[in-house]
C-alpha positions as CSV (number, residue, x, y, z in Angstrom):
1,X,98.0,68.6,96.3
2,X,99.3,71.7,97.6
3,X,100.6,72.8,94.0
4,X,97.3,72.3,92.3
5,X,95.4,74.2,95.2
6,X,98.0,77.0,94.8
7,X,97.6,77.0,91.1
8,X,94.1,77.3,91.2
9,X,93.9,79.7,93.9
10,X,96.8,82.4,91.7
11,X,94.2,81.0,88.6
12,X,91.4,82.7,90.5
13,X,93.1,85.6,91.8
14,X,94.1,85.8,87.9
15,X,90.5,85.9,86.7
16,X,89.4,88.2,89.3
17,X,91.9,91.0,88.2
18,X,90.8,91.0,84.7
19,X,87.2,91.0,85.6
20,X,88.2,93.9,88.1
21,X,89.8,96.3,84.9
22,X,86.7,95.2,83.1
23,X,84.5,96.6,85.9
24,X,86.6,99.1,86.1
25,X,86.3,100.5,82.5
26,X,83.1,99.9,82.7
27,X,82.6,102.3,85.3
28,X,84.8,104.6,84.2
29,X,82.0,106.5,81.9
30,X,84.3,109.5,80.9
31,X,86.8,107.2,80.1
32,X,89.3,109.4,81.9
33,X,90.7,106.4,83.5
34,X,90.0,107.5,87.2
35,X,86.4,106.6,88.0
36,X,84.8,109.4,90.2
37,X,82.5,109.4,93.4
38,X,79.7,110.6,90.7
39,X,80.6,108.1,88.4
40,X,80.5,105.6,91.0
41,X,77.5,106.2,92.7
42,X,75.5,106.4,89.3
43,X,77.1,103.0,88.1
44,X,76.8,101.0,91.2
45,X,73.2,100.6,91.6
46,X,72.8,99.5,88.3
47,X,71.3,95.7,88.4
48,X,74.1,94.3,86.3
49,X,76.9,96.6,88.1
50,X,75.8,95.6,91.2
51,X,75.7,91.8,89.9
52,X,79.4,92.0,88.7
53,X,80.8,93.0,92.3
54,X,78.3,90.0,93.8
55,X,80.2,88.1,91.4
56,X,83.3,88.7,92.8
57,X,81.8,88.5,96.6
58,X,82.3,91.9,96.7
59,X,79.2,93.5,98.9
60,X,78.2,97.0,97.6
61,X,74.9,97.7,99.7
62,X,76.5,101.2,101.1
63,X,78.0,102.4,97.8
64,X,79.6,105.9,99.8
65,X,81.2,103.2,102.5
66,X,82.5,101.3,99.6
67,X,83.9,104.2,97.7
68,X,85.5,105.4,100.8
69,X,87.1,102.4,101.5
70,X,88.8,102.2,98.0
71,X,89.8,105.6,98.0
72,X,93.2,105.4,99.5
73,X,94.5,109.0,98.8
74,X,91.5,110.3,99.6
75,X,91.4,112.5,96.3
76,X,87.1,111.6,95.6
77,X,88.5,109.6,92.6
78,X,89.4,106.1,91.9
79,X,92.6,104.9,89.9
80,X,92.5,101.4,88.2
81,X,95.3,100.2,90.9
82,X,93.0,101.5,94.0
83,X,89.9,100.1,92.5
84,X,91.7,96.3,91.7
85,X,93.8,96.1,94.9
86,X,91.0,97.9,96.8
87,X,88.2,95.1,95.8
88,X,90.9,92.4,96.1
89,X,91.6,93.4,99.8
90,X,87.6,93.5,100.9
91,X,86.2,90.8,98.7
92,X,84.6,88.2,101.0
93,X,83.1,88.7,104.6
94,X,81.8,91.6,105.9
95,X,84.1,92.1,108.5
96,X,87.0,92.4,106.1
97,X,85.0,95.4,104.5
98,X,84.8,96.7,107.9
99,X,88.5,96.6,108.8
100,X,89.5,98.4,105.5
101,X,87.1,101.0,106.1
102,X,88.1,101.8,109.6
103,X,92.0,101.8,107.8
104,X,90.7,104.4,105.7
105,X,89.1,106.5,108.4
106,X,92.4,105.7,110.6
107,X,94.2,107.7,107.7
108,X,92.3,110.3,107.3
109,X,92.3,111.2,110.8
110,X,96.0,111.3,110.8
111,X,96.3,113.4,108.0
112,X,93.7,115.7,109.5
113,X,96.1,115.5,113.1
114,X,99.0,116.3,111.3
115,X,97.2,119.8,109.9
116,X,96.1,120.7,113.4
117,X,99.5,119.9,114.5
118,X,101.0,122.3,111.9
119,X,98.8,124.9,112.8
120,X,99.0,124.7,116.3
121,X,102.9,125.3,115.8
122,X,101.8,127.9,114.0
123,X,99.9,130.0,116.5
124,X,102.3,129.0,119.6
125,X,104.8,130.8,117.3
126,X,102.5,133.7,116.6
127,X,101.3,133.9,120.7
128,X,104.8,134.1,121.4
129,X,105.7,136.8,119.2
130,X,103.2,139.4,120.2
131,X,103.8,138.4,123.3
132,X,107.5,139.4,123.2
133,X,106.0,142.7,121.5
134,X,103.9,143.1,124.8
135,X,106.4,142.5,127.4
136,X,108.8,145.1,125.3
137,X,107.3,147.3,123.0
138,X,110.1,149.4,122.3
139,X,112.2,146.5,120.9
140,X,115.0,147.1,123.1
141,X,114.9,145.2,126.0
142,X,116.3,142.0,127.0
143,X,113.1,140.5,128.3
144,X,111.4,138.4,125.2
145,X,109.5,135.2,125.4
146,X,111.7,132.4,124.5
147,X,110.4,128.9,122.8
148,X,111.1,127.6,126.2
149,X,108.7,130.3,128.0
150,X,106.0,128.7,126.2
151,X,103.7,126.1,126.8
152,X,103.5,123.5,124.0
């Protein structure tokens, strides 16, 4: 039955959650509840760390891929909702793993295109303003570089 299968299958999902904030505390050493990229590293090669996320056919053998691929904000830390929904989204084949982790990567670059973008405004604005100084020193001449003088 289709109702049975689904039960089992939210059942599972269920169990796995809890198991997840159980691992989750359990890495979280300071008991700050945000587990760090310290925290993390020291914890996950541990036999019966390392056993838990096999558990939940979760594949930890690059622990600094893993981490990166949980860390959604990109902050170095891990919050109980990244960590759960995190392991939840890459549990299973190695592919899936893959895909999140070239998400992650995806975001970051973004973010980082969004700061060159700002600062590129940035200087355009600045090159145009001494260059208005340049063509008129004195400040009282009609000849200024306007935004549509410019290049970008």
């Amino acid at each position: 039955d289709k109702e049975i299968s689904a039960h089992a299958t939210l059942q599972r999902t269920r169990t796995m959650v809890a198991d997840l904030h159980l691992l989750f505390r359990h890495l979280d050493y300071d008991k700050s509840g945000k587990i760090s990229r310290a925290e993390f590293e020291r914890f996950i090669s541990l036999e019966d760390v390392s056993s838990m996320f096999q558990s939940l056919d979760i594949n930890v053998h690059d622990a600094l891929h893993l981490f990166t691929v949980l860390d959604l904000d990109d902050n170095d830390e891990l919050e109980i909702e990244e960590f759960v929904m995190g392991c939840l989204s890459i549990r299973g084949m190695a592919r899936a793993a893959d895909m999140e982790f070239l998400k992650a990567q995806l975001r970051r670059t973004q973010k980082r295109i969004a700061c060159l973008e700002h600062s590129l405004k940035e200087q355009v604005e600045l090159l145009r303003v001494v260059a208005s100084e340049i063509l008129d020193p004195d400040g009282d001449s009609e000849k200024t570089v306007s935004q549509s003088d410019t290049l970008v």
